[in-house]
C-alpha positions as CSV (number, residue, x, y, z in Angstrom):
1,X,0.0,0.0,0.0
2,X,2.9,2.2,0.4
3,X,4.3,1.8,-2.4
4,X,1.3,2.5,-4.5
5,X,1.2,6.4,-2.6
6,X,4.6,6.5,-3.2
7,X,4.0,5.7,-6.8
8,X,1.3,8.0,-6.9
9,X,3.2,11.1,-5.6
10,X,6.0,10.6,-7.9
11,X,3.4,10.4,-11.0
12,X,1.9,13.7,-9.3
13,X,5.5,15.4,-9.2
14,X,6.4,14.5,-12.3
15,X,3.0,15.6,-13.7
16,X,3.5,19.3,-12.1
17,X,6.8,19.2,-13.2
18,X,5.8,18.8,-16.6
19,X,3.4,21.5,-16.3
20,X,5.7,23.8,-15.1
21,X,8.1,23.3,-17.5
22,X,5.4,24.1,-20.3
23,X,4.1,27.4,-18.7
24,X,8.1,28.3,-18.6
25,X,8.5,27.8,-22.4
26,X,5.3,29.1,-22.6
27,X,6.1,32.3,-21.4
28,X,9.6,32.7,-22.7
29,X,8.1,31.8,-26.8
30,X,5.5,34.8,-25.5
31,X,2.7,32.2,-26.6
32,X,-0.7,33.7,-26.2
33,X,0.4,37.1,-25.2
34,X,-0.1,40.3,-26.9
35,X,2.9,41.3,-29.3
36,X,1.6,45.4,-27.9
37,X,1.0,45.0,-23.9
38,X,-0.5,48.1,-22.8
39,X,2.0,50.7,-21.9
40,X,-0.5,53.7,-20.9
41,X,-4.1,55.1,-21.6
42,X,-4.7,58.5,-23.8
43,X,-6.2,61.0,-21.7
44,X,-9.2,63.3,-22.7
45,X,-8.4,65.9,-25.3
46,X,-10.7,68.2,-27.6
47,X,-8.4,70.0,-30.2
48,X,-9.3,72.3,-33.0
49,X,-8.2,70.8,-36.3
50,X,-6.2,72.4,-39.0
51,X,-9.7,72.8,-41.0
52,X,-10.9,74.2,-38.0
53,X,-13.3,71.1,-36.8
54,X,-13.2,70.4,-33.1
55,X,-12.0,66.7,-32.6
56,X,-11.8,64.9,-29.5
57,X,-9.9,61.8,-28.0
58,X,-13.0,59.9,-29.0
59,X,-13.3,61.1,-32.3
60,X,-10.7,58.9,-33.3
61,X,-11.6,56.0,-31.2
62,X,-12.1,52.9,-33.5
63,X,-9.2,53.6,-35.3
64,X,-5.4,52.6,-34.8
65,X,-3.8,56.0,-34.5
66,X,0.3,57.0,-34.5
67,X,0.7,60.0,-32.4
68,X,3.3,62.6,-32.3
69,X,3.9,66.0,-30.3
70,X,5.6,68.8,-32.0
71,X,5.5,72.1,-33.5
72,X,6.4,74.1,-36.8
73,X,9.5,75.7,-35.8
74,X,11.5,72.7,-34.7
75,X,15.2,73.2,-36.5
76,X,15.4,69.4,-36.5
77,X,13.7,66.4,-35.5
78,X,10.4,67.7,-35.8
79,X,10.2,67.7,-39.7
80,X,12.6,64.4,-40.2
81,X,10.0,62.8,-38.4
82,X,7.1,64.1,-40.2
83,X,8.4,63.1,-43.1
84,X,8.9,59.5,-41.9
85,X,5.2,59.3,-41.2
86,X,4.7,60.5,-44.6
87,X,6.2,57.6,-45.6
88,X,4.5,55.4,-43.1
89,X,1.6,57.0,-44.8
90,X,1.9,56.2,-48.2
91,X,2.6,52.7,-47.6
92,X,-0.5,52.4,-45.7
93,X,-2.4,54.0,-48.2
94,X,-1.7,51.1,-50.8
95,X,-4.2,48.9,-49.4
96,X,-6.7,51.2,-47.7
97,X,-5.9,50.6,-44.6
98,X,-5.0,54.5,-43.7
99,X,-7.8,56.5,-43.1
100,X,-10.2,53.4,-42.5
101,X,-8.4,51.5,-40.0
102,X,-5.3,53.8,-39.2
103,X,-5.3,57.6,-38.5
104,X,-2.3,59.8,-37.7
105,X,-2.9,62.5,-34.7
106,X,0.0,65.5,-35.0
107,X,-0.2,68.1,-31.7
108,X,1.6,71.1,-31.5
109,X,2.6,71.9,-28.4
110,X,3.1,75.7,-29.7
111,X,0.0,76.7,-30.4
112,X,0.2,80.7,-29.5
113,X,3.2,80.5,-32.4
114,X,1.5,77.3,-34.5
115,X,-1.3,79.4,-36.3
116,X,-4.1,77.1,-37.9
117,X,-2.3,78.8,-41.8
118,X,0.7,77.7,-40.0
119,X,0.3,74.3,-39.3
120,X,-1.3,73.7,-43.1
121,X,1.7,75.0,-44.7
122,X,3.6,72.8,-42.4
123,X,1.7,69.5,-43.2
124,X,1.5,70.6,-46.8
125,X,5.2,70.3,-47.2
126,X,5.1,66.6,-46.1
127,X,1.9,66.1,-48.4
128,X,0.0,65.0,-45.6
129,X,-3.6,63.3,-46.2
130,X,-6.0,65.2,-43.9
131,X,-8.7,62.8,-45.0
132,X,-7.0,60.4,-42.4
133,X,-4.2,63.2,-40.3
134,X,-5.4,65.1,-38.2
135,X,-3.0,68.6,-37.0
136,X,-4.2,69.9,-33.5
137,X,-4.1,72.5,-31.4
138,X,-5.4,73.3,-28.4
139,X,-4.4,74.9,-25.0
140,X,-0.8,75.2,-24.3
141,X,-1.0,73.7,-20.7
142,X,-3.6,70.7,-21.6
143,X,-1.7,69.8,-24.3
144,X,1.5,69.6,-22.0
145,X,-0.4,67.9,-19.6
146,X,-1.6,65.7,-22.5
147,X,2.2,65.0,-23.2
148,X,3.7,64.2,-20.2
149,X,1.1,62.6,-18.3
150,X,-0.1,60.1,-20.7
151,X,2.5,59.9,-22.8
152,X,5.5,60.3,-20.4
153,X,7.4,62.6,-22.9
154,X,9.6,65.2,-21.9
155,X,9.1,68.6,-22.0
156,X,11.2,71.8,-21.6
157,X,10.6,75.7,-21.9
158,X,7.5,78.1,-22.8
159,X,8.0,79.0,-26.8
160,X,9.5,78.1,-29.8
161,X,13.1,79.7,-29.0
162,X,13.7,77.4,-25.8
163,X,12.1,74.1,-26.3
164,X,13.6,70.9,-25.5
165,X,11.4,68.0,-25.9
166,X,11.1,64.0,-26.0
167,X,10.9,62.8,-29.8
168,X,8.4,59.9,-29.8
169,X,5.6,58.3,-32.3
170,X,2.9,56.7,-30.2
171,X,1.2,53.3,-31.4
172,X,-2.5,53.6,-29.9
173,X,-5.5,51.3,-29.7
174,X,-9.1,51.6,-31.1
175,X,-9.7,51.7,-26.9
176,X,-7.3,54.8,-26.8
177,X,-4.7,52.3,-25.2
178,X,-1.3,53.2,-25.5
179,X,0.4,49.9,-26.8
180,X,4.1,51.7,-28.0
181,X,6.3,54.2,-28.4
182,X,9.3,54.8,-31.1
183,X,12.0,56.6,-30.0
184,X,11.9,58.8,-33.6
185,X,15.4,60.3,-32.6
186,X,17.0,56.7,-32.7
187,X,17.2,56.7,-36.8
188,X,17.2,52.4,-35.5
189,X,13.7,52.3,-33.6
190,X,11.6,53.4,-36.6
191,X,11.8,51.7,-39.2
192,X,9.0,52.3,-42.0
193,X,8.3,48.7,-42.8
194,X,8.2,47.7,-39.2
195,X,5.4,50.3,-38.5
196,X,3.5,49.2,-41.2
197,X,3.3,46.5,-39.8
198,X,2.9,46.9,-36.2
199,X,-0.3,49.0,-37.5
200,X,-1.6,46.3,-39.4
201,X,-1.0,43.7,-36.9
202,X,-3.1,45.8,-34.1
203,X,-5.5,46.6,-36.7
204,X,-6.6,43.0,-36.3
205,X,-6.6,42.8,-33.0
C-alpha cells in the first residue's frame, strides 16, 4: 500500500513538473500574449483641427492611430520625423488601410506660435492626407499635460526659442490604449516597414 502512494506522488511530481516546464517555455516563446501589452491610456483631449473642426480623443476612437507631439518651428527632429510618417503613410495608403483602419494625430505643443495657416503650410510640405491626419491645437498647458502625463514625454521651456522636448511616435489602440512608443530620434527604432506593420498587426486585433 505504500508503495502505491509512493507511486502515486512521484506520477503527481512528475506531472507538475511537466506542467511547469510548459508554462516556462510558454512564457519565454510569448505564446498567447499580446505582441503590444498596454504601456498607458490617452487621456481626454478636444483640439481644433487644422480645417478648424473640433476633434476629440473619442473622435478617433475605433481607429489605430500614430501620435506625435511637436510644433512648426522645430530646427530638426520635428520635420525628419514628419516626413517619416509620410512615408509610413503612403505605404498604408496602398491597401486602404489608412484612413479606415489607421489615422495619424499631430499636436503642436506651440499653439500661440502654430497658427491654424501655420500648421497647413507645415503638413502641406510633407503632403499630408487630412482625409485620415489630423493637425491639432489646443491649450498650451492641456496639451503639455496631455504630453507628459499620458504619454511620459519630456518637455522643456515656454516657446519656440527654448524648447527641449522627447521625440516619440505613439502606437495607440481603437480603446485609446497606448500599446508603444518609437524613440523617432533613434534613426534604428523606426523603421518604415516595421510600422507598417505593427499598424496592421493591431488593426486586427
Amino acid at each position: 500500500m505504500t508503495s502505491l502512494k509512493r507511486y502515486k506522488w512521484s506520477w503527481l511530481l512528475l506531472a507538475v513538473c511537466v506542467i511547469a516546464a510548459v508554462v516556462l517555455v510558454y512564457n519565454a516563446l510569448g505564446i498567447g500574449q499580446s505582441k503590444f501589452p498596454v504601456v498607458g491610456q490617452v487621456g481626454d483631449f478636444a483640439m481644433e483641427n487644422v480645417d478648424g473642426k473640433k476633434v476629440s480623443r473619442d473622435d478617433t476612437k475605433g481607429q489605430v492611430r500614430l501620435m506625435y507631439f511637436y510644433f512648426t518651428s522645430c530646427p530638426d527632429v520635428c520635420p525628419v520625423t514628419t516626413f517619416l510618417l509620410s512615408q509610413i503613410q503612403n505605404e498604408l495608403k496602398k491597401d486602404g488601410t489608412f484612413g479606415k483602419d489607421a489615422t495619424f494625430v499631430s499636436i503642436s505643443f506651440d499653439p500661440v506660435t502654430d497658427t491654424r495657416e501655420k500648421i497647413k503650410e507645415f503638413g502641406d510640405r510633407f503632403f499630408a492626407d487630412y482625409s485620415g491626419w489630423y493637425f491639432l491645437r489646443g491649450d498650451q498647458e492641456k496639451t503639455r499635460d496631455l504630453m507628459q502625463n499620458s504619454f511620459k514625454i519630456p518637455l522643456l521651456g515656454k516657446d519656440s526659442s527654448n524648447y527641449t522636448h522627447g521625440n516619440y511616435i505613439a502606437l495607440v489602440d481603437r480603446d485609446n490604449n497606448i500599446r508603444k512608443m518609437y524613440n523617432a530620434a533613434d534613426p534604428n527604432s523606426v523603421q518604415i516597414e516595421d510600422v507598417v506593420k505593427d499598424v496592421k498587426a493591431l488593426a486586427k486585433e
